[in-house]
mmCIF entry with sequence, helices, sheets and N, C-alpha, C, O atoms, coordinates in Angstrom:
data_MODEL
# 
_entry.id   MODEL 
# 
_entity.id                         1 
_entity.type                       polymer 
_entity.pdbx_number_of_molecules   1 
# 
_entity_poly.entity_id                      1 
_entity_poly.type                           'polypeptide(L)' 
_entity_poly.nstd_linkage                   no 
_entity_poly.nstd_monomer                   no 
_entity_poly.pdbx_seq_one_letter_code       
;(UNK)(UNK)(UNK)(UNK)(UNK)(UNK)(UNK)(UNK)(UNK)(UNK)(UNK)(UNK)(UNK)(UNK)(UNK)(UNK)
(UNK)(UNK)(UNK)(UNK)(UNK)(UNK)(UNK)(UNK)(UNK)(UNK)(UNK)(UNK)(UNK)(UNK)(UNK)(UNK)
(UNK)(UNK)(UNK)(UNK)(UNK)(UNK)(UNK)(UNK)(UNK)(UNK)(UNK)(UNK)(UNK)(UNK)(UNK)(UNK)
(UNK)(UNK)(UNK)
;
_entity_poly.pdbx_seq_one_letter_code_can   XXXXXXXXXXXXXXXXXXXXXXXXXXXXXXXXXXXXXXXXXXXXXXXXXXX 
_entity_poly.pdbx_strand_id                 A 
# 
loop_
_entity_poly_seq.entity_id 
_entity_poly_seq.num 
_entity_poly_seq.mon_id 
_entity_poly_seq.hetero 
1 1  UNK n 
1 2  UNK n 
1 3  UNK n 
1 4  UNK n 
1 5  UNK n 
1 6  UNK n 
1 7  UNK n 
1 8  UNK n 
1 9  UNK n 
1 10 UNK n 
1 11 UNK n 
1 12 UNK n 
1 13 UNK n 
1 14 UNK n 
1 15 UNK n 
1 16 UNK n 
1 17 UNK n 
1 18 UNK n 
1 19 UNK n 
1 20 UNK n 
1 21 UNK n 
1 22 UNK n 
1 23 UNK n 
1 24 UNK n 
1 25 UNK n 
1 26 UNK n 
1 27 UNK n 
1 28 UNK n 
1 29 UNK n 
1 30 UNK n 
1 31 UNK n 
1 32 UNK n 
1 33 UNK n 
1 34 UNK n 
1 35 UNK n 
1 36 UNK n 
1 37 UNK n 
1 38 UNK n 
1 39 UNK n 
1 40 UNK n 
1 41 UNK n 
1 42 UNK n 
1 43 UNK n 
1 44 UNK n 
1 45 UNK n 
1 46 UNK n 
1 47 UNK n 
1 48 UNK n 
1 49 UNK n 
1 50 UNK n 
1 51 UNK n 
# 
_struct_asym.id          A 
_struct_asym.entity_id   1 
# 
_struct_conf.conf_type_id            HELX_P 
_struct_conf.id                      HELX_P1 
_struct_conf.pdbx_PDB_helix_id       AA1 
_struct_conf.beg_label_comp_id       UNK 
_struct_conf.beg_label_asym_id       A 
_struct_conf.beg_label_seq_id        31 
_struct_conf.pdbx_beg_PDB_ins_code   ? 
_struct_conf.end_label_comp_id       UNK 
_struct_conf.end_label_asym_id       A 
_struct_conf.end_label_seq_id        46 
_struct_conf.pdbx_end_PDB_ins_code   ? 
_struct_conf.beg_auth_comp_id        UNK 
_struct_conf.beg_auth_asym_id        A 
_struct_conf.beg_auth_seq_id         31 
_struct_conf.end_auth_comp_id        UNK 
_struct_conf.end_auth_asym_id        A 
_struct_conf.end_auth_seq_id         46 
_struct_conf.pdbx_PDB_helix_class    1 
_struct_conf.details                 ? 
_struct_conf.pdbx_PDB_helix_length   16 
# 
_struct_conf_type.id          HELX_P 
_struct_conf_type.criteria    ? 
_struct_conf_type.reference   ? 
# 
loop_
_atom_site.group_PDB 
_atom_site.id 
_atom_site.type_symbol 
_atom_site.label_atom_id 
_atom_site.label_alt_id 
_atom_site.label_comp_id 
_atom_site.label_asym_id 
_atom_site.label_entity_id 
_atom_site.label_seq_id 
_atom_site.pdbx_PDB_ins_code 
_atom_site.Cartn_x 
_atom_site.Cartn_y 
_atom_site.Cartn_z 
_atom_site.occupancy 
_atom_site.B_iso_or_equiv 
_atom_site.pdbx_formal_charge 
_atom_site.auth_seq_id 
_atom_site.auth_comp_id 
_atom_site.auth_asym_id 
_atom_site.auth_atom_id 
_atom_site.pdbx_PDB_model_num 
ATOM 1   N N  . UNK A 1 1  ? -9.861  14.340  2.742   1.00 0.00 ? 1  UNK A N  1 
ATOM 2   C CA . UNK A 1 1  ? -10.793 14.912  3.653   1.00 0.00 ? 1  UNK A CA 1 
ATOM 3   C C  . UNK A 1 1  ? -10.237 16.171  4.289   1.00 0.00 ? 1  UNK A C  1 
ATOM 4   O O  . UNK A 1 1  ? -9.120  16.640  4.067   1.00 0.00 ? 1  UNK A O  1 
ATOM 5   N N  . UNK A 1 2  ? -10.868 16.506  4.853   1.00 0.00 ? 2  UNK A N  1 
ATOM 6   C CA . UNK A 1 2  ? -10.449 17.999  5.806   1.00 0.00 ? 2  UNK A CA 1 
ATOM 7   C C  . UNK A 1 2  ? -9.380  17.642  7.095   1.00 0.00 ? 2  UNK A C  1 
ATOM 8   O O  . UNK A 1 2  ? -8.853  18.678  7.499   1.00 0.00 ? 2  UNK A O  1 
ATOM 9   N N  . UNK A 1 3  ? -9.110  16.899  7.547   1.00 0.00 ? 3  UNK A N  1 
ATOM 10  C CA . UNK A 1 3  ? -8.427  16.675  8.311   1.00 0.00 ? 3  UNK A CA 1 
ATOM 11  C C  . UNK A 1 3  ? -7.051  16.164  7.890   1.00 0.00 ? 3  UNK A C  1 
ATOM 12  O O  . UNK A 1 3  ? -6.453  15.416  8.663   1.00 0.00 ? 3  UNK A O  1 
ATOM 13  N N  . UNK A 1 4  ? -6.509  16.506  6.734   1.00 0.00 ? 4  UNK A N  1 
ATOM 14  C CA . UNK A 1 4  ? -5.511  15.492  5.770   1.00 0.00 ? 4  UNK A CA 1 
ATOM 15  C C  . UNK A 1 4  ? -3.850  16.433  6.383   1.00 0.00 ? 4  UNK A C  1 
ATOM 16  O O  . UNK A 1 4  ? -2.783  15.891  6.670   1.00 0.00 ? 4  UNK A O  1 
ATOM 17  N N  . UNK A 1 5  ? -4.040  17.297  6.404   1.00 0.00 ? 5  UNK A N  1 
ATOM 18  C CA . UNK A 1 5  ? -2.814  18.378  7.594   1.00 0.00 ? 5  UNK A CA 1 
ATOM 19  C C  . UNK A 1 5  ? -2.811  18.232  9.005   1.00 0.00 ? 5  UNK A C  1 
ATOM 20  O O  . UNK A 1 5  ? -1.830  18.564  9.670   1.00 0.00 ? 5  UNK A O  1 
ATOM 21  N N  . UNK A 1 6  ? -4.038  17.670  9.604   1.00 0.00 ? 6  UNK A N  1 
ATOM 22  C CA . UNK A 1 6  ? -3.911  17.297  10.605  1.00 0.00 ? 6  UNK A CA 1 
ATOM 23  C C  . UNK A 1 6  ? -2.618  17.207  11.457  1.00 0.00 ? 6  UNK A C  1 
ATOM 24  O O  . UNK A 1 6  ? -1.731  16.757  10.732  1.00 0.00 ? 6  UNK A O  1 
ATOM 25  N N  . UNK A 1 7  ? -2.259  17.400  12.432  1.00 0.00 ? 7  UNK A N  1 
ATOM 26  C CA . UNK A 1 7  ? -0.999  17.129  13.467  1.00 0.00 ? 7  UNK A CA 1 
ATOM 27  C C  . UNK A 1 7  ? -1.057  15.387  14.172  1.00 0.00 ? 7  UNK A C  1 
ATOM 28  O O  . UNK A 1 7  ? -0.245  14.788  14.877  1.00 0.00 ? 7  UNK A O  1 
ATOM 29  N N  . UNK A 1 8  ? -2.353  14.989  13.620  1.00 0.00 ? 8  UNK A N  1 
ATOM 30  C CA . UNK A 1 8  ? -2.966  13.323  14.047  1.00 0.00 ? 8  UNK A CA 1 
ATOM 31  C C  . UNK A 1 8  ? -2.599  12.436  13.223  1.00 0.00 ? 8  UNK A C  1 
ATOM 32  O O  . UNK A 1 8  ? -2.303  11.284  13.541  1.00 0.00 ? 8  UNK A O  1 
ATOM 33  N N  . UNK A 1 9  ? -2.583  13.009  11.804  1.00 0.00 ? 9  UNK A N  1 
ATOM 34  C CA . UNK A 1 9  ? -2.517  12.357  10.557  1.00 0.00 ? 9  UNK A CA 1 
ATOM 35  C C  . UNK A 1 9  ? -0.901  12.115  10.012  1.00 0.00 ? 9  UNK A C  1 
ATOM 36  O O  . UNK A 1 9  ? 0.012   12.927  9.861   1.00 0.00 ? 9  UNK A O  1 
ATOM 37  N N  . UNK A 1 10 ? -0.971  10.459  9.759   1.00 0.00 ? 10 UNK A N  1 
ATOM 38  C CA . UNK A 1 10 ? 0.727   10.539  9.116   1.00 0.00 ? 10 UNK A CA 1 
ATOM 39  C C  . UNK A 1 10 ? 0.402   10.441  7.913   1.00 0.00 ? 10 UNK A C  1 
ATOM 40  O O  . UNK A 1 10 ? -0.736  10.037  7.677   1.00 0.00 ? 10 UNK A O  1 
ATOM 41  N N  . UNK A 1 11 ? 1.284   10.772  6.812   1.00 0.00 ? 11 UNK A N  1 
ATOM 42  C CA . UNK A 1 11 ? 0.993   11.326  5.303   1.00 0.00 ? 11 UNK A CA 1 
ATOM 43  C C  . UNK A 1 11 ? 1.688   9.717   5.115   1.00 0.00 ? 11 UNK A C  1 
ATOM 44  O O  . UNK A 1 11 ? 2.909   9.582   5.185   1.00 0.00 ? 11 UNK A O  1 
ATOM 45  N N  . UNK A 1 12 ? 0.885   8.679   4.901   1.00 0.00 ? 12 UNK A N  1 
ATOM 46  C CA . UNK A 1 12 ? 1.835   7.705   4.487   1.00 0.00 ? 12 UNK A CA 1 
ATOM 47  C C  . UNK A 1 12 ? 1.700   6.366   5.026   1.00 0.00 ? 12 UNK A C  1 
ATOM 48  O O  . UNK A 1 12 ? 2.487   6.291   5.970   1.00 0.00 ? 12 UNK A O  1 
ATOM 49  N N  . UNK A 1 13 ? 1.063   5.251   4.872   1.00 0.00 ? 13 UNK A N  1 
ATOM 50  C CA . UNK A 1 13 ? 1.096   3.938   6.315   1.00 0.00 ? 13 UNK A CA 1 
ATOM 51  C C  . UNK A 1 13 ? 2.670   3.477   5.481   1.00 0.00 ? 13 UNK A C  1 
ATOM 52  O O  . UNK A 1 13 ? 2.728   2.249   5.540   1.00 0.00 ? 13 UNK A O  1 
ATOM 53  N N  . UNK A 1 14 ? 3.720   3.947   4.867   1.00 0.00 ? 14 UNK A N  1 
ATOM 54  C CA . UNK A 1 14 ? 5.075   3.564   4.833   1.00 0.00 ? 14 UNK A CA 1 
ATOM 55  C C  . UNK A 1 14 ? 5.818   4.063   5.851   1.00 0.00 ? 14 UNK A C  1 
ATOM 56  O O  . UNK A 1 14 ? 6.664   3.409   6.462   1.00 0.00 ? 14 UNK A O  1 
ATOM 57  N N  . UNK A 1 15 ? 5.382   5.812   6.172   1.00 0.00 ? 15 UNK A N  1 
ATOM 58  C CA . UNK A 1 15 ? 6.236   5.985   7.279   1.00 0.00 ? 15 UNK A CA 1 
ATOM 59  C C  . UNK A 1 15 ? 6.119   5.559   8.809   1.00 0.00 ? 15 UNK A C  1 
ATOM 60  O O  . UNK A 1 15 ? 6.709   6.003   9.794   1.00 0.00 ? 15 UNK A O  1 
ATOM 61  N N  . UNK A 1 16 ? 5.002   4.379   8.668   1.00 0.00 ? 16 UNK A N  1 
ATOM 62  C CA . UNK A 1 16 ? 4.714   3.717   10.233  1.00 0.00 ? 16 UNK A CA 1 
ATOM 63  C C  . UNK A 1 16 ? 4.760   2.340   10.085  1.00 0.00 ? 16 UNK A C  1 
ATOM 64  O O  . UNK A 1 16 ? 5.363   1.787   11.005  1.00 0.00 ? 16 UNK A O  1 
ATOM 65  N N  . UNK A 1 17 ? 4.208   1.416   9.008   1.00 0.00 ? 17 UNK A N  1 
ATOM 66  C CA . UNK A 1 17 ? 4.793   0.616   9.019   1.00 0.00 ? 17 UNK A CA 1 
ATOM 67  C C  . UNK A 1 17 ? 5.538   -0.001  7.521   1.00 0.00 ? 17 UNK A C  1 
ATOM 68  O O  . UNK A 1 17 ? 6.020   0.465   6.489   1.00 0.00 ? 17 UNK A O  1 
ATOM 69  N N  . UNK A 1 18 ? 5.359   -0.953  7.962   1.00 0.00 ? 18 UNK A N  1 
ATOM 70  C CA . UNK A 1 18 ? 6.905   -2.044  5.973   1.00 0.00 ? 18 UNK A CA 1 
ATOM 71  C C  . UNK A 1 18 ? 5.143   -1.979  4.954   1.00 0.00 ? 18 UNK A C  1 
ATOM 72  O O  . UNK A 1 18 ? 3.967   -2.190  5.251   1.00 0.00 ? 18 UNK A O  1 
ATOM 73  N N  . UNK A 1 19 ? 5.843   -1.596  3.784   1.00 0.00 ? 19 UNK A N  1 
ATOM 74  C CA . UNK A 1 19 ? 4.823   -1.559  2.759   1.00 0.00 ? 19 UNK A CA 1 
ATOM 75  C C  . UNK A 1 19 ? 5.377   -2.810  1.825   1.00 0.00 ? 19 UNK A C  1 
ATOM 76  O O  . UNK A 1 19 ? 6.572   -2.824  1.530   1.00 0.00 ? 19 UNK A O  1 
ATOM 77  N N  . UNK A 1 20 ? 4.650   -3.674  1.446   1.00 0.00 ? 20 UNK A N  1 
ATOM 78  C CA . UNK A 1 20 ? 5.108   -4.438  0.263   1.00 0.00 ? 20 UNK A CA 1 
ATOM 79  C C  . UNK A 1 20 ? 5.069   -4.084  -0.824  1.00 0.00 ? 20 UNK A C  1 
ATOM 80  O O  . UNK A 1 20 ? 5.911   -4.202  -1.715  1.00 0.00 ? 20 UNK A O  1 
ATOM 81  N N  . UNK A 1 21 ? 3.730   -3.456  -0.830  1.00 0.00 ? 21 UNK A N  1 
ATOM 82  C CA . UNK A 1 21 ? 3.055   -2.966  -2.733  1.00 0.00 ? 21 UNK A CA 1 
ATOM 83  C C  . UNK A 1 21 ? 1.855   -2.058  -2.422  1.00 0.00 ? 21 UNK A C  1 
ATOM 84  O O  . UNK A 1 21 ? 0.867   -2.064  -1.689  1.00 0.00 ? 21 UNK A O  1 
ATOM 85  N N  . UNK A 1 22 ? 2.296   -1.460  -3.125  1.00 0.00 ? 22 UNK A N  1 
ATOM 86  C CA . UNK A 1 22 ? 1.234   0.172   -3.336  1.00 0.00 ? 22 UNK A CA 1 
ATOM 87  C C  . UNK A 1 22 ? 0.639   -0.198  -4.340  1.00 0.00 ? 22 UNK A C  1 
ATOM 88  O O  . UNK A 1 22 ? 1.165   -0.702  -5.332  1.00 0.00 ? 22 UNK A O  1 
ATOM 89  N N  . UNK A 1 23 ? -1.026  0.117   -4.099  1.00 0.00 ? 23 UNK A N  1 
ATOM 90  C CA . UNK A 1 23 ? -1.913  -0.191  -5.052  1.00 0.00 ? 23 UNK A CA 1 
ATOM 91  C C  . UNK A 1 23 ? -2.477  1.484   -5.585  1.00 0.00 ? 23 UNK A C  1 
ATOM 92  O O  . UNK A 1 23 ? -3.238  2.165   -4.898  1.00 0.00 ? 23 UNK A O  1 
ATOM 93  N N  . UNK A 1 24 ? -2.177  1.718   -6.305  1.00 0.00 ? 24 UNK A N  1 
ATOM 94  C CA . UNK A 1 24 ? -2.832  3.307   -6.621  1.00 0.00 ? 24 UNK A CA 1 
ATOM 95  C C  . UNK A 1 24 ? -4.580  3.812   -6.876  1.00 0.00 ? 24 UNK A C  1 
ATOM 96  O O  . UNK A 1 24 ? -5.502  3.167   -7.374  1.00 0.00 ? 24 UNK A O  1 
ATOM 97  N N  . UNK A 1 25 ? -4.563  4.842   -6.460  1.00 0.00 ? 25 UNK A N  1 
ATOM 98  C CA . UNK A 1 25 ? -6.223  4.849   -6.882  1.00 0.00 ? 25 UNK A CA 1 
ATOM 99  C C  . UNK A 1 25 ? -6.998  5.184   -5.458  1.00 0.00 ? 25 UNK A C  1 
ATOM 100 O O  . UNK A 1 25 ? -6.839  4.540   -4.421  1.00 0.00 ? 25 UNK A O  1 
ATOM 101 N N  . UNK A 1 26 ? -7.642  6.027   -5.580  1.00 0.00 ? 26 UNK A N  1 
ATOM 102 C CA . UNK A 1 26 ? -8.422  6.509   -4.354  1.00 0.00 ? 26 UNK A CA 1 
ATOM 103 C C  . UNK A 1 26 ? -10.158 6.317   -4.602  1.00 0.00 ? 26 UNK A C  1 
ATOM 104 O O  . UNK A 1 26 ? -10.550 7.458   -4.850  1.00 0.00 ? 26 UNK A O  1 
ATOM 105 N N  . UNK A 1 27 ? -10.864 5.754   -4.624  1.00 0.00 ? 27 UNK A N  1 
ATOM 106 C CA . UNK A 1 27 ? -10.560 4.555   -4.369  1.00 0.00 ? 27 UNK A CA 1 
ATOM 107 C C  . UNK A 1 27 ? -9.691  3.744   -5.502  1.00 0.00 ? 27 UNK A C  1 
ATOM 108 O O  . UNK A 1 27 ? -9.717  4.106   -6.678  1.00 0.00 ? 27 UNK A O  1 
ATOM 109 N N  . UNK A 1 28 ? -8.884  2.569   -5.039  1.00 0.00 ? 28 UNK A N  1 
ATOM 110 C CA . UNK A 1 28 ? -8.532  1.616   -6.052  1.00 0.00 ? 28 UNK A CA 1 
ATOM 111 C C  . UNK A 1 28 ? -9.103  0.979   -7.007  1.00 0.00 ? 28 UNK A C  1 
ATOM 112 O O  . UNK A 1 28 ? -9.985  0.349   -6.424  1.00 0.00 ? 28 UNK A O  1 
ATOM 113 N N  . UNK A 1 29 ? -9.171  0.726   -8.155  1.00 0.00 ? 29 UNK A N  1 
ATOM 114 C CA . UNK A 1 29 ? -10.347 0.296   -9.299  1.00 0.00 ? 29 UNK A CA 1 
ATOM 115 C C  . UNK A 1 29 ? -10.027 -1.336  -8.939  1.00 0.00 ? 29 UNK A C  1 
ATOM 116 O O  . UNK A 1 29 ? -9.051  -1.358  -8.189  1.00 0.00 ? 29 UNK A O  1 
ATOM 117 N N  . UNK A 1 30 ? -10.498 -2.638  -9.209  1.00 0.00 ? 30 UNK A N  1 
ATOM 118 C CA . UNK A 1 30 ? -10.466 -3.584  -8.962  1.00 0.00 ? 30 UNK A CA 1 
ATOM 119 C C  . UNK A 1 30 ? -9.175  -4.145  -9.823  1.00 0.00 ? 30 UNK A C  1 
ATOM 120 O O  . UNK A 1 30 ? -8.241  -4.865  -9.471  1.00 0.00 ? 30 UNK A O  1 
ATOM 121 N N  . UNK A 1 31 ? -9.445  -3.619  -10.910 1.00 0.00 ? 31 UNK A N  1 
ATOM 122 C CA . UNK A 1 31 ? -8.164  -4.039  -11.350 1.00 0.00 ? 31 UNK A CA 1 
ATOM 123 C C  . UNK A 1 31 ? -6.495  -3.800  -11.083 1.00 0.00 ? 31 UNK A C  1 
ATOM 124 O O  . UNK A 1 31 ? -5.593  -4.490  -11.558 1.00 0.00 ? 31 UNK A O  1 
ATOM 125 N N  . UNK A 1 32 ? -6.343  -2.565  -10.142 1.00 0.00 ? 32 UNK A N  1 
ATOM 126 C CA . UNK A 1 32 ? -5.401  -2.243  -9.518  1.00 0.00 ? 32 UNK A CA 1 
ATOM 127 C C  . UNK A 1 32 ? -5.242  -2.755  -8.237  1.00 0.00 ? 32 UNK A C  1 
ATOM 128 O O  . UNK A 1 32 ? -4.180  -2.596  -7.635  1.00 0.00 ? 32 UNK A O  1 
ATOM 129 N N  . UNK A 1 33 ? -6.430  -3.511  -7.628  1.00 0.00 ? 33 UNK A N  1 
ATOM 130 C CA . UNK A 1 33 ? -6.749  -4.399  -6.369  1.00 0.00 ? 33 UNK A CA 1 
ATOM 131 C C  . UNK A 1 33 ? -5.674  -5.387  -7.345  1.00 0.00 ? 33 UNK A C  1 
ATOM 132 O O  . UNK A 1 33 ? -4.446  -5.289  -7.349  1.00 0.00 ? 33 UNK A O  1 
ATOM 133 N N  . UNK A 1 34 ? -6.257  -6.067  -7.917  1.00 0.00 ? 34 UNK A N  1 
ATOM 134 C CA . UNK A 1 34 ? -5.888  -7.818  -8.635  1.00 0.00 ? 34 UNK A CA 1 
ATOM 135 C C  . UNK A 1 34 ? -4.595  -7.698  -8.722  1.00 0.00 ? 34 UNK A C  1 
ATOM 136 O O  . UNK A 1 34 ? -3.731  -8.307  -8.091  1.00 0.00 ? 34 UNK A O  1 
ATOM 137 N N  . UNK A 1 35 ? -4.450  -6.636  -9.783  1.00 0.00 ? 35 UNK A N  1 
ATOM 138 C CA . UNK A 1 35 ? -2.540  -6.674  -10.082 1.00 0.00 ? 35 UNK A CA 1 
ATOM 139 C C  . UNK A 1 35 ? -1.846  -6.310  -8.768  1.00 0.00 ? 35 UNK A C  1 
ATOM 140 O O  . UNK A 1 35 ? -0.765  -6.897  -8.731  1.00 0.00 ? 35 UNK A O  1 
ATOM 141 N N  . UNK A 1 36 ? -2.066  -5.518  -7.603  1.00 0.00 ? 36 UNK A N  1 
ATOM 142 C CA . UNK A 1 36 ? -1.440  -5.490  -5.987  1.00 0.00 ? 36 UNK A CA 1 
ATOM 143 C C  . UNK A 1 36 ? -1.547  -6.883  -5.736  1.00 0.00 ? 36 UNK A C  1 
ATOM 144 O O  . UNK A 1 36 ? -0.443  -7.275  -6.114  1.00 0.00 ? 36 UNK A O  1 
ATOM 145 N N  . UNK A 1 37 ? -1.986  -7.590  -5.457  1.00 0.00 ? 37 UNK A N  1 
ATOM 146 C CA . UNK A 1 37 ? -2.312  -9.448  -5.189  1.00 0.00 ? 37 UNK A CA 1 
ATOM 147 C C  . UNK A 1 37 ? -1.257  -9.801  -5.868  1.00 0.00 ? 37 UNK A C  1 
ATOM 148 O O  . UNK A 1 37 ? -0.245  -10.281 -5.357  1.00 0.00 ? 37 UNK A O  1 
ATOM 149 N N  . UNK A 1 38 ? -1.507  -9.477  -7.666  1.00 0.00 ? 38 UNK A N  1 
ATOM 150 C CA . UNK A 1 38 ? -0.113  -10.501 -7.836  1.00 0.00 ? 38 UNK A CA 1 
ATOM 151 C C  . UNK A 1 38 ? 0.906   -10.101 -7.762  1.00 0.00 ? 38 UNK A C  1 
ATOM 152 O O  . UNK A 1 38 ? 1.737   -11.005 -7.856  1.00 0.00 ? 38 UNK A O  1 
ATOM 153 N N  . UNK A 1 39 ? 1.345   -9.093  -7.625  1.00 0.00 ? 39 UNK A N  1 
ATOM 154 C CA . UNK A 1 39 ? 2.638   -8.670  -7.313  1.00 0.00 ? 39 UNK A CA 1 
ATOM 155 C C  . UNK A 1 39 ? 3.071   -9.057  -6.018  1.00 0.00 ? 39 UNK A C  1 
ATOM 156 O O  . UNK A 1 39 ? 4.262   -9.254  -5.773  1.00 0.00 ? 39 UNK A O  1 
ATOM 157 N N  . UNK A 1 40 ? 1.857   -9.220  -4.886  1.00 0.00 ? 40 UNK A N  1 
ATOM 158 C CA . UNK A 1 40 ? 1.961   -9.435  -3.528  1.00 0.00 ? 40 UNK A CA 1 
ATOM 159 C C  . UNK A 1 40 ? 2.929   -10.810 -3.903  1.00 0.00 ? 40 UNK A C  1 
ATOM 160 O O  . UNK A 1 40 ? 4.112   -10.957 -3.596  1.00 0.00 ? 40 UNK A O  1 
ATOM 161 N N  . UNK A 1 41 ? 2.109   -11.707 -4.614  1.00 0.00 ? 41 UNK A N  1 
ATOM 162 C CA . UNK A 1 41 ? 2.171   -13.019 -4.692  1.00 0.00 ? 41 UNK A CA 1 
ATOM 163 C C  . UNK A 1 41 ? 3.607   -13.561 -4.924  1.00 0.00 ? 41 UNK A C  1 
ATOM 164 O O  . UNK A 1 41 ? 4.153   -14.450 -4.271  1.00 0.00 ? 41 UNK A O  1 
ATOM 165 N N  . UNK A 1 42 ? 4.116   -12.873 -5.960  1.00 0.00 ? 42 UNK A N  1 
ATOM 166 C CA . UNK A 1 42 ? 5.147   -12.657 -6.410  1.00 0.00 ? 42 UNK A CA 1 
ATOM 167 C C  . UNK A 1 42 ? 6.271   -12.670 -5.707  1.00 0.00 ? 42 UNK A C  1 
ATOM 168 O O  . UNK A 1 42 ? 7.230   -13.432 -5.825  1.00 0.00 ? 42 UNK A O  1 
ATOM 169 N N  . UNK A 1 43 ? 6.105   -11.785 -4.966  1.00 0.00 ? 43 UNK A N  1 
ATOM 170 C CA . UNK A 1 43 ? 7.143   -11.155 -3.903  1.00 0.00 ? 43 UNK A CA 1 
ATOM 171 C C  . UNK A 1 43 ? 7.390   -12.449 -2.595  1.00 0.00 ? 43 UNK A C  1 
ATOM 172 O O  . UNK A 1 43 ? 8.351   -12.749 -1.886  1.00 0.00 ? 43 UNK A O  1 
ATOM 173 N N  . UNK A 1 44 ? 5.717   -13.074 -2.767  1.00 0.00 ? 44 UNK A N  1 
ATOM 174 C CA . UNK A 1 44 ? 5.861   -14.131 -0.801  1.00 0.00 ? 44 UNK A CA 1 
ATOM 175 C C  . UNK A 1 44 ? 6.831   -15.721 -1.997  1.00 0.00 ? 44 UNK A C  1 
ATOM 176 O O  . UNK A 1 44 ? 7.400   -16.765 -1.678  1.00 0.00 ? 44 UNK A O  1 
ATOM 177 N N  . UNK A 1 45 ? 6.610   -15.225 -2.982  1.00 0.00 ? 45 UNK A N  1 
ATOM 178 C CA . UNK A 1 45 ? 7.270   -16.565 -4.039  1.00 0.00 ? 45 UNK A CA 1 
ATOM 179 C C  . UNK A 1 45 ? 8.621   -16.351 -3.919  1.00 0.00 ? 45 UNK A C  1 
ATOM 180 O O  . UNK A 1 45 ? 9.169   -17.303 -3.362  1.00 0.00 ? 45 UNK A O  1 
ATOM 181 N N  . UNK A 1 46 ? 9.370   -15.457 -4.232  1.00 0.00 ? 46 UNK A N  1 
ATOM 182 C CA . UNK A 1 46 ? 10.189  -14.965 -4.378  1.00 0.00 ? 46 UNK A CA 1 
ATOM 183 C C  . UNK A 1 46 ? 11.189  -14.785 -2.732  1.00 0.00 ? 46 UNK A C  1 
ATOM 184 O O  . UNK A 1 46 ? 12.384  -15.081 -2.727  1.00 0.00 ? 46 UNK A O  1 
ATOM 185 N N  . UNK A 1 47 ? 10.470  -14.268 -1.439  1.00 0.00 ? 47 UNK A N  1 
ATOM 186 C CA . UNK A 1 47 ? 11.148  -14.149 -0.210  1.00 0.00 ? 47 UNK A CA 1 
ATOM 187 C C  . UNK A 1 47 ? 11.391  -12.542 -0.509  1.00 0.00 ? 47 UNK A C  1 
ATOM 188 O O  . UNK A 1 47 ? 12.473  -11.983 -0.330  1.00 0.00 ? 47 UNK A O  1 
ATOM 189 N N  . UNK A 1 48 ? 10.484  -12.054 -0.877  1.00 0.00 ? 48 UNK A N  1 
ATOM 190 C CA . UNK A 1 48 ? 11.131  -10.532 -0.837  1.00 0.00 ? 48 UNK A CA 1 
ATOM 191 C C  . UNK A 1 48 ? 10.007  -9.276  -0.373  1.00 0.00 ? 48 UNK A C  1 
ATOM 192 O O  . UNK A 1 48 ? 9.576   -8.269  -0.936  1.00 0.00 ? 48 UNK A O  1 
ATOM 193 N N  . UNK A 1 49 ? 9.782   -9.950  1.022   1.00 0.00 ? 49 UNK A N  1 
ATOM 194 C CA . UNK A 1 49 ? 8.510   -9.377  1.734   1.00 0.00 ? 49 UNK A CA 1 
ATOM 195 C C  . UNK A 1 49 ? 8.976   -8.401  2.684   1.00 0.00 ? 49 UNK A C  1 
ATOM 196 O O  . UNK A 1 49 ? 9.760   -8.961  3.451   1.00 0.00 ? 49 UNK A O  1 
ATOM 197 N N  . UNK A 1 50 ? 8.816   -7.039  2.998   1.00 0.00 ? 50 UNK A N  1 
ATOM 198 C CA . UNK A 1 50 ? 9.659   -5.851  3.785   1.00 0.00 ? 50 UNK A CA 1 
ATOM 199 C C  . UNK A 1 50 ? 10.013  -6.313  5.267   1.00 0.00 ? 50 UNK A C  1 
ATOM 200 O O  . UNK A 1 50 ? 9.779   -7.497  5.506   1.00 0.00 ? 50 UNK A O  1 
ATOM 201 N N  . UNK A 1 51 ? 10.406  -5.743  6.028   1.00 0.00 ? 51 UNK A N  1 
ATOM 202 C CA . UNK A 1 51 ? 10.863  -6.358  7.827   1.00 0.00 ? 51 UNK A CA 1 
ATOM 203 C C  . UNK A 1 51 ? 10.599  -5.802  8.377   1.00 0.00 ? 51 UNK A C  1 
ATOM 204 O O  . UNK A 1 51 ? 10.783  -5.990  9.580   1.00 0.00 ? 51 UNK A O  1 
# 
């Protein structure tokens, strides 16, 4: 959008808060939704969720 340089705008919700998994895609296609889930899934299986 037009406001994306903004002085309001942070380039990033990693540099504010813990990211687990980046889903790519503006919008995201559903199938890049599903595979973010299981990787989510993966990760709360595993204990390897950010702090």
């Amino acid at each position: 959008g037009p406001f994306w340089d903004s002085y309001s705008v942070v380039k990033g919700a990693d540099k504010v808060i813990p990211v687990d998994v980046y889903i790519p895609g503006c919008p995201a296609n559903p199938e890049a939704l599903f595979d973010g889930i299981i990787k989510l899934q993966d990760k709360i299986l595993k204990g390897e969720l950010a702090k």
